[in-house]
C-alpha positions as CSV (number, residue, x, y, z in Angstrom):
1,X,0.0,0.0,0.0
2,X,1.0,3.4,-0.6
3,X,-0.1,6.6,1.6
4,X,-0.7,10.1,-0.8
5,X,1.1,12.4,0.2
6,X,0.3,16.2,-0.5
7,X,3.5,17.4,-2.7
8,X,5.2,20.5,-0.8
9,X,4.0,24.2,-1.4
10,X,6.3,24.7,-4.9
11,X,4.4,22.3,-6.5
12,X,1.6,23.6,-9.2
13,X,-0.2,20.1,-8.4
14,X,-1.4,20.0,-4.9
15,X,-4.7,19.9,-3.8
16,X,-5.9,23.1,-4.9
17,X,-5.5,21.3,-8.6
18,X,-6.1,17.9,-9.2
19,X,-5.8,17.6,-13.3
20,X,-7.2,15.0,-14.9
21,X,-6.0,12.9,-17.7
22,X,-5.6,9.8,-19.7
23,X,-2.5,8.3,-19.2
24,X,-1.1,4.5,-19.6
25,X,1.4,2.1,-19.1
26,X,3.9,-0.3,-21.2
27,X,1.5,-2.7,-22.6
28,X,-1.5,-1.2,-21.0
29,X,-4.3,0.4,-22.3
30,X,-5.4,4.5,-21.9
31,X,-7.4,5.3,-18.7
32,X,-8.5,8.2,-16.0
33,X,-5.5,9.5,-13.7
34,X,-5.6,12.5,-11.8
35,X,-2.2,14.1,-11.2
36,X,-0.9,15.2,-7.3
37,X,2.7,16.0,-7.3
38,X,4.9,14.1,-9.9
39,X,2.7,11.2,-9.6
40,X,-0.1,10.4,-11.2
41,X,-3.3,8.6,-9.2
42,X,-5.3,5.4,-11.3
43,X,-8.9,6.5,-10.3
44,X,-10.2,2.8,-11.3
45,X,-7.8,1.4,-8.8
46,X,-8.0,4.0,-5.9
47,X,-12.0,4.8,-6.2
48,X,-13.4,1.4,-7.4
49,X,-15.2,3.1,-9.8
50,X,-15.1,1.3,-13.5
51,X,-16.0,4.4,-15.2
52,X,-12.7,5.9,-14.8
53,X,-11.0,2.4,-16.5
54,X,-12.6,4.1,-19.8
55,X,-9.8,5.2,-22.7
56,X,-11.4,8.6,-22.8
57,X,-12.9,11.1,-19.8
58,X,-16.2,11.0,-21.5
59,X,-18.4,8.8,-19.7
60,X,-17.4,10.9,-16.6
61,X,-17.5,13.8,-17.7
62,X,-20.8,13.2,-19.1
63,X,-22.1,12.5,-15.7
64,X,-22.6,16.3,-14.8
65,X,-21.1,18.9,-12.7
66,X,-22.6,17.1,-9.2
67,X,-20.5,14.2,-9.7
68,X,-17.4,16.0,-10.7
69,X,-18.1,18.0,-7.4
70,X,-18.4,14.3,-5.8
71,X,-15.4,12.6,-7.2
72,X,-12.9,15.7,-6.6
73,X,-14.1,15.6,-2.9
74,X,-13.7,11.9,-2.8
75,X,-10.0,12.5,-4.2
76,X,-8.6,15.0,-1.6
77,X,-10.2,12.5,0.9
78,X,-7.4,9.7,-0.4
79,X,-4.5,12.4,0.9
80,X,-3.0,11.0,3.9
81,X,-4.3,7.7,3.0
82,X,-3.4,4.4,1.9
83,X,-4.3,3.2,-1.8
84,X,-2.9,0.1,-3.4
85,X,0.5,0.6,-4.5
86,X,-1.0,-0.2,-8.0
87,X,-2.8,2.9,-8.4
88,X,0.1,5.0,-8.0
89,X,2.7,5.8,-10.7
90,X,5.5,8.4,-11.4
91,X,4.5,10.8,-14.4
92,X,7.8,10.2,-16.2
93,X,6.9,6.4,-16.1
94,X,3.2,7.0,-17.8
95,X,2.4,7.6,-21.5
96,X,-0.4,10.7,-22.0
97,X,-2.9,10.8,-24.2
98,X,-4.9,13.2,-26.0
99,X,-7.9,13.2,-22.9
100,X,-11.1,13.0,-24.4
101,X,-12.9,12.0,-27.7
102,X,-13.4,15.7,-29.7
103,X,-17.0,16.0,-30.9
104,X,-17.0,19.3,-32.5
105,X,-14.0,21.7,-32.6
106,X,-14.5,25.5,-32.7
107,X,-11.8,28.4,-32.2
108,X,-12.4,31.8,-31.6
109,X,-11.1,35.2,-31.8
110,X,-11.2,36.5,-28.3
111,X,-8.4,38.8,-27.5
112,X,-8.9,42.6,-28.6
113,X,-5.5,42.8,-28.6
114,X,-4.8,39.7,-31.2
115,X,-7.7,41.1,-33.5
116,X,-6.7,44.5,-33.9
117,X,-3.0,43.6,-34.7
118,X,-4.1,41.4,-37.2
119,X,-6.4,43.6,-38.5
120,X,-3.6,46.2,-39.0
121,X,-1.6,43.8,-40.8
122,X,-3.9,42.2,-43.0
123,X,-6.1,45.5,-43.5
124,X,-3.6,48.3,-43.7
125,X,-5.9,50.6,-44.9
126,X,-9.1,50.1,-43.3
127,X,-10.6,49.9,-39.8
128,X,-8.7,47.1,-38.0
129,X,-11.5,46.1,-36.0
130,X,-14.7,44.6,-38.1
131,X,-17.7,46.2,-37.0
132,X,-19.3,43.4,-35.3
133,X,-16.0,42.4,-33.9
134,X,-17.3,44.3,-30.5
135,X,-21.2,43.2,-30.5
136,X,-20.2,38.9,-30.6
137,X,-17.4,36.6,-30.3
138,X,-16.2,35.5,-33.6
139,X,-15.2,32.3,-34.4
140,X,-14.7,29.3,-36.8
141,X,-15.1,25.5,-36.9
142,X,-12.2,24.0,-37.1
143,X,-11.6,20.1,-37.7
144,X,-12.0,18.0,-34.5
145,X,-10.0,15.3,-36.5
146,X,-7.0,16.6,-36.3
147,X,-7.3,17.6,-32.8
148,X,-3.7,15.8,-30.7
149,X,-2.0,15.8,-27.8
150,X,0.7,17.9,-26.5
151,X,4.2,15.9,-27.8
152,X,3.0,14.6,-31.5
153,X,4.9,16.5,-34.4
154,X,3.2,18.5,-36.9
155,X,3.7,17.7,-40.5
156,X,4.8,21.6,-42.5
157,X,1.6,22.3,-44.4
158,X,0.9,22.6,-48.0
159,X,-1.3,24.8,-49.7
160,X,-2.2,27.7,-52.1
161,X,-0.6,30.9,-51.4
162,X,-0.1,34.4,-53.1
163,X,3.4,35.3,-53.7
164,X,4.2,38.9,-55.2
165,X,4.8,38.8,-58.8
166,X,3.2,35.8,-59.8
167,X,0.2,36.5,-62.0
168,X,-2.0,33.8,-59.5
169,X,-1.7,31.5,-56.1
170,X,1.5,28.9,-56.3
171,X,1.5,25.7,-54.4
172,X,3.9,24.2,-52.2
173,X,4.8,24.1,-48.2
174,X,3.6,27.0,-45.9
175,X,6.3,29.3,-45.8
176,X,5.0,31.4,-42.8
177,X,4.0,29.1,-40.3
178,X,3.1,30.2,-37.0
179,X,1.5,29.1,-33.4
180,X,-1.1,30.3,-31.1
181,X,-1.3,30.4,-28.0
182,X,-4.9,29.5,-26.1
183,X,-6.9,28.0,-23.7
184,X,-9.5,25.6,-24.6
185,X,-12.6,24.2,-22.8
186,X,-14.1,20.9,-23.0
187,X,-17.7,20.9,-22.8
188,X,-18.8,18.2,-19.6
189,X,-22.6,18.2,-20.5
190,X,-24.0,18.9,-23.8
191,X,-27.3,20.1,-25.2
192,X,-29.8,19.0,-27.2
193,X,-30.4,20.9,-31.0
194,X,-32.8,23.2,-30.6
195,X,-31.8,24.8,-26.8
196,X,-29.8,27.6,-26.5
197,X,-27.4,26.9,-23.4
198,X,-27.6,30.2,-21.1
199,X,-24.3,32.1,-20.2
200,X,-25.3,31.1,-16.6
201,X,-24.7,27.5,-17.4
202,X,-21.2,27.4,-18.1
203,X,-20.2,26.2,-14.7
204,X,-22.4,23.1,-15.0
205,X,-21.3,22.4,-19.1
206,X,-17.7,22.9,-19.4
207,X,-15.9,20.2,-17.3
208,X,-12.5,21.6,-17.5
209,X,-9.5,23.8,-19.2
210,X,-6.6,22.5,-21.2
211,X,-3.9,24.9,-23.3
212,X,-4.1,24.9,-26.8
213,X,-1.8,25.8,-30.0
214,X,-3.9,26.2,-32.8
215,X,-1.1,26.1,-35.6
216,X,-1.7,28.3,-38.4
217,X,-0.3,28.8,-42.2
218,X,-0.5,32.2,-42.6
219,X,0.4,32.3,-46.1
220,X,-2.3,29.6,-46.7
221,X,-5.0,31.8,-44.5
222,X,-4.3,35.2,-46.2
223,X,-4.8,33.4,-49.2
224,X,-8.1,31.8,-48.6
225,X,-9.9,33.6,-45.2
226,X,-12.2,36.4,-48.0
227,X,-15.2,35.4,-47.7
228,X,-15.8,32.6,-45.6
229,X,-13.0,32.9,-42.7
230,X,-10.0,30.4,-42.0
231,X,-9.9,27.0,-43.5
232,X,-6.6,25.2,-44.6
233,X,-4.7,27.5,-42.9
234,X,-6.2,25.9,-39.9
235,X,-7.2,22.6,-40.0
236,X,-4.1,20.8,-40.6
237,X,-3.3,20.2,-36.6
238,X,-4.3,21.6,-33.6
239,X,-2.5,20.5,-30.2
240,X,-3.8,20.1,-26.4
241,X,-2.3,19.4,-23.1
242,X,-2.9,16.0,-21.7
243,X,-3.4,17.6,-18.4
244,X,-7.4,18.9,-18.3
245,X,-7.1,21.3,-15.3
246,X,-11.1,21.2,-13.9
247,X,-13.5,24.6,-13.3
248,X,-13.7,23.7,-9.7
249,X,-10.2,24.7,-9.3
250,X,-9.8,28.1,-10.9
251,X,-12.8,29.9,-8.5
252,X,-9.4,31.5,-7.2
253,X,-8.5,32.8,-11.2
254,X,-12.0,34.8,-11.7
255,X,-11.8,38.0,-12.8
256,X,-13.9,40.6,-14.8
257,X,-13.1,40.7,-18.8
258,X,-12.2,44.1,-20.1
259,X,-14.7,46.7,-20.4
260,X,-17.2,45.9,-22.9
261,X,-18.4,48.7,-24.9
262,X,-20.9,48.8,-25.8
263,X,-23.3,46.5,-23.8
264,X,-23.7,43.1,-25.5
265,X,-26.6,41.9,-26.3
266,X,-28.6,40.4,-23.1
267,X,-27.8,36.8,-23.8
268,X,-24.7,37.5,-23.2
269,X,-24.9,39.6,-20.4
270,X,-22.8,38.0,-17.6
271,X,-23.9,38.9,-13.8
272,X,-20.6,37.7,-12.5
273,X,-17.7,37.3,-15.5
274,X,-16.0,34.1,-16.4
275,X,-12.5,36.5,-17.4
276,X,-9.7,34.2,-15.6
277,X,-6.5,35.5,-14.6
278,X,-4.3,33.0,-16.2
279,X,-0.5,33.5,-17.5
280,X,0.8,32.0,-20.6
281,X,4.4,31.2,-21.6
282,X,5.4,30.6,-24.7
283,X,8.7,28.9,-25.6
284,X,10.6,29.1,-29.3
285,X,13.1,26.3,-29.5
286,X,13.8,26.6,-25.5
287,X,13.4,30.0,-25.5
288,X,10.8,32.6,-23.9
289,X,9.8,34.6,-26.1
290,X,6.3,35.5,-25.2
291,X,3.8,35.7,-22.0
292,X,0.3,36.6,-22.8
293,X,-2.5,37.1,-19.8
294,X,-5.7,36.1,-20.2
295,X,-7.1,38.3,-18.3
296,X,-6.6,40.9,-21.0
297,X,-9.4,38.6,-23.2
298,X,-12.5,40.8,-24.2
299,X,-14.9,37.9,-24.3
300,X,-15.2,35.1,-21.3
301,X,-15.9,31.4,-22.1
302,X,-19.0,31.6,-21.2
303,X,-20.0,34.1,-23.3
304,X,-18.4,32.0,-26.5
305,X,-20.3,29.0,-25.1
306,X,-23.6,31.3,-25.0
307,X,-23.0,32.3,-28.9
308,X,-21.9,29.0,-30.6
309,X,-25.1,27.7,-29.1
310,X,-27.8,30.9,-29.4
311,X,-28.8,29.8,-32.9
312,X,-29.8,25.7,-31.2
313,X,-26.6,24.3,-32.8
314,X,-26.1,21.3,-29.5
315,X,-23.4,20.7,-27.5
316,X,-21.9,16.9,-26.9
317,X,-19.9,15.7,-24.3
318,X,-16.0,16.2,-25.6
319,X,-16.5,19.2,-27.7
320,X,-13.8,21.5,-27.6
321,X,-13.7,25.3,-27.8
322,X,-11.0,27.6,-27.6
323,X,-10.2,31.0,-26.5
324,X,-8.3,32.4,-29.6
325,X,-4.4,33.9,-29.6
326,X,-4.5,35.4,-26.2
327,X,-2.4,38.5,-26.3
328,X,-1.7,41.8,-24.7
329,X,-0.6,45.2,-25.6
330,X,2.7,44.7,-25.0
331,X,4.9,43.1,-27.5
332,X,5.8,40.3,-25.1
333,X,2.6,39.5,-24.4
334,X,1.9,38.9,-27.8
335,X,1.2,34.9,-28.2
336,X,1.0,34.5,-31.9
337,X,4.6,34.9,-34.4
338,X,2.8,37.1,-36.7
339,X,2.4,39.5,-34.2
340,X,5.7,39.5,-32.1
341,X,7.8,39.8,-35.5
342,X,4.8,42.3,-36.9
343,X,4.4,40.0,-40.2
344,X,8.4,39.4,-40.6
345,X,9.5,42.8,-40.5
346,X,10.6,42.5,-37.3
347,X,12.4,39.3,-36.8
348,X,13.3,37.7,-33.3
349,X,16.7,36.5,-32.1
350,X,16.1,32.5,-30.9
351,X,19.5,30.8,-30.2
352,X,21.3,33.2,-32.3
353,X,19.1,33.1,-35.7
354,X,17.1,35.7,-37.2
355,X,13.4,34.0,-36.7
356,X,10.3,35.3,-38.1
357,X,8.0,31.7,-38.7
358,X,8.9,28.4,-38.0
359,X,11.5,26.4,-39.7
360,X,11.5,22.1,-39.7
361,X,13.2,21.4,-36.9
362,X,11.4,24.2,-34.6
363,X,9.6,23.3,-31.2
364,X,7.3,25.3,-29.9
365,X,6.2,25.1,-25.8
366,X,3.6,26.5,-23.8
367,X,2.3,26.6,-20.4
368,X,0.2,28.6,-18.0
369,X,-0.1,29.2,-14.4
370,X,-3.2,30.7,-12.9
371,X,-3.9,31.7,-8.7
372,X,-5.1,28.6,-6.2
373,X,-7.4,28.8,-3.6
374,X,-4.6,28.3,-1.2
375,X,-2.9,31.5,-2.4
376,X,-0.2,29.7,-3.9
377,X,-0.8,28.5,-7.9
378,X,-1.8,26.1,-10.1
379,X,-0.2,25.1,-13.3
380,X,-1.9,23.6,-17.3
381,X,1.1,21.2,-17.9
382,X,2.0,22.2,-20.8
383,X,1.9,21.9,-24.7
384,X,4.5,21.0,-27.0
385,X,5.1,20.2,-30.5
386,X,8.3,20.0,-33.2
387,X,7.6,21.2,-36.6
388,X,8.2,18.2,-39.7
389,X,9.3,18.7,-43.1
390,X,6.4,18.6,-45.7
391,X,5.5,15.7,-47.2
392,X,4.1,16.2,-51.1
């Protein structure tokens, strides 16, 4: 038997955390762990409870926000107690995986900040802000397939692209490929077509928050966003922690959004805001080179939630949204390439090289912290991925 032991006070899993993710052994197959320290707990084996023996957290988190309140209590309870030593493993000994089955995928455009630099670049001489960029959070569907977990390379994508002096679009491997840093949120309980889910309800639908790099061919998006939005661009690989870091535990990272003027709209009207005060840190090949706050984010969660859904589209159990670049006004809060290097005309140093977009060979890292009830703070894990030569 082993006793849990609460890890000291510099670690970002204690008590005030408790992640949870799919994880496995040599030989064995994917199932629920929740992480304390540098070990990670087997819920099947500590709880007796068959639902967490599943490869994916769907079945639980399909049981609703009581039961997640249920099982996280039952989990601190283990702390200072004995479980069998077969339910406990060191994280460097466990394989992740990606932890839950995606339903739908949708990104968003949240940060003010992100939009109007982006705006400036690709509309140099207009308005950078569209005008309903301030009356709804805008967003896209992206491609739940190709959805994976923090670690697995991503393949250099090919596409159409403008290039000046060429009479029309070339095609061949993205030249400007960036990242973007984000956090997503996996929908616990879904909705049936038809019911608009209030921005009241978030707390009780979304399950939990995991970081996000939604990878992005600028080249191929310039290209092909006019009229319908990103596509290609996009949809080639989108990465997520392993580590799903629950609602319950970032009461503590509340904090009111920006102002929003003008009023939105009343469904999306929040009487106390989902902002969070969450900080991001983007690596480049080892290096920081960026740490957006969230808290800067016009739009919460819960009003994104509240849109995607106003028109009856459902929610399912395992859908993912995310937040959009998060960036701030300050160049080094910037979370997307494109922006730090202002399109290329401003190129970084990393390690020495003159970097504007990634090159094969490039790894990109991100991670987040946010405030714990305790007073100390919690941390996402992080995400990670290495860029691959194209394949033709």
């Amino acid at each position: 038997m082993t006793i849990l032991e609460i890890p000291d006070g510099s670690s970002y899993f204690g008590l005030s955390n408790l992640p949870y993710g799919m994880f496995s052994r040599a030989g064995g197959d994917p199932r629920v762990g929740v992480r304390l320290g540098d070990r990670v707990v087997d819920l099947a084996v500590a709880l007796g409870d068959p639902v967490f023996a599943r490869p994916s957290l769907n079945a639980f988190m399909a049981q609703g926000s009581r039961r997640w309140t249920e099982v996280r209590a039952r989990i601190v309870e283990l702390v200072g107690a004995e479980v069998p030593d077969a339910a406990v493993h060191a994280v460097a000994d466990v394989t992740m995986h990606l932890p839950a089955e995606i339903g739908d995928y949708v990104d968003f455009y949240a940060s003010e900040h992100h939009a109007t630099n982006l705006g400036r670049l690709f509309r140099p001489d207009a308005e950078p802000l569209l005008p309903n960029w301030k009356h709804l959070p805008v967003g896209y569907h992206g491609r739940a397939g190709t959805v994976v977990v923090s670690g697995t390379d991503i393949v250099r994508p090919c596409g159409q692209r403008s290039v000046p002096g060429e009479s029309g679009p070339v095609f061949g491997p993205s030249t400007r490929l960036d990242v973007e840093a984000e956090l997503g949120f996996l929908v616990g309980t879904g909705s049936m077509l038809g019911e608009p889910v209030p921005v009241g309800d978030f707390g009780d639908r979304v399950f939990g928050v995991v970081l996000v790099n939604d990878w992005s061919a600028r080249d191929i998006q310039a290209w092909e966003y006019v009229p319908l939005g990103p596509f290609l661009g996009k949809s080639f690989a989108t990465s997520v922690s392993p580590w799903v870091v629950p609602l319950l535990a970032l009461e503590a990272a509340r904090v009111p959004t920006p102002v929003q003027d003008p009023e939105p709209l009343p469904y999306l009207r929040e009487n106390r805001s989902w902002g969070m005060d969450v900080e991001l840190e983007v690596r480049w090949n080892g290096q920081v080179v960026s740490r957006p706050p969230y808290r800067e984010m016009y739009w919460s969660p819960a009003q994104m939630l509240a849109h995607l859904s106003v028109n009856g589209a459902s929610t399912r159990t395992g859908d993912l949204f995310a937040s959009g670049t998060v960036s701030g006004p300050d160049r080094d809060q910037r979370g997307a390439f494109i922006e730090i290097t202002w399109g290329g005309a401003e190129p970084l140093d990393v390690g020495g090289r003159a970097s504007t977009f990634l090159c094969d060979g490039d790894e990109v890292t991100i991670t987040a912290t946010a405030p714990a009830a305790d007073g100390g703070r919690i941390g996402f894990g992080e995400v990670r991925g290495r860029i691959l030569p194209a394949r033709r």
